[in-house]
N, C-alpha and C positions, 0 to 999 in steps of 0.2 A: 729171302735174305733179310736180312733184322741185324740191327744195330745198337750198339751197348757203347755207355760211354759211362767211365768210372773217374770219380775223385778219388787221388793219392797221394797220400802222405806221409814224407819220411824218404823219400827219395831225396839223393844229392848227390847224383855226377852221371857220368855216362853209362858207367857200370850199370850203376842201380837201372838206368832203364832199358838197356841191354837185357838183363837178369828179367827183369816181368816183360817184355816183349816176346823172350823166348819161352817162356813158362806159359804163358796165355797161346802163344801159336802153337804149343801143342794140345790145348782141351778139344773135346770133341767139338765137332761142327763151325770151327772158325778156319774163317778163309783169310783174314788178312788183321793185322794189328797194329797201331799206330801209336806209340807212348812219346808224353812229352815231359820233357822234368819242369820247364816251365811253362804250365801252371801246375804238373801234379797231375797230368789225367792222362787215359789212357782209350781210343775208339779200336775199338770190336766190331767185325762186322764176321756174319757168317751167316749158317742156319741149324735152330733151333737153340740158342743159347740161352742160356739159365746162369742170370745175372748171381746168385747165391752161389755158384761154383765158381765164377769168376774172381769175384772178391775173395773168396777161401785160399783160389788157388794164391791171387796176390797178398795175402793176407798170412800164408804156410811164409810168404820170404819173407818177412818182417815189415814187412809196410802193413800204414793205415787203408784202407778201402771202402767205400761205399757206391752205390749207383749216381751219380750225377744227376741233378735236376736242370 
């Protein structure tokens, strides 16, 4: 199991994190999803996740994305 946690930006209400919460639970290999609007970020936990599809996927709804440091 392995863990992703992304920075985002351009969220602003419930909606918005509703909308990438369900987008991400469905990519392959994720078990569970956790988005917050404040601060913007988003934790991924599954197996085998490829951070570069993640961000794409939240990135196809209009938001900013990147990998979190």
């Amino acid at each position: 199991m392995s863990r992703i946690e992304l920075a985002i930006e351009g969220m602003s209400c419930d909606h918005c994190t509703a909308r990438v919460r369900k987008a991400l639970e469905e990519a392959d290999g994720v078990k569970s999803v956790e988005v917050s609007l404040d601060p913007g970020s988003a934790v991924i936990d599954g197996d085998a996740l490829d951070p570069e599809v993640l961000v794409a996927i939240v990135e196809r709804l209009g938001y900013d994305a990147r990998p979190a440091v």
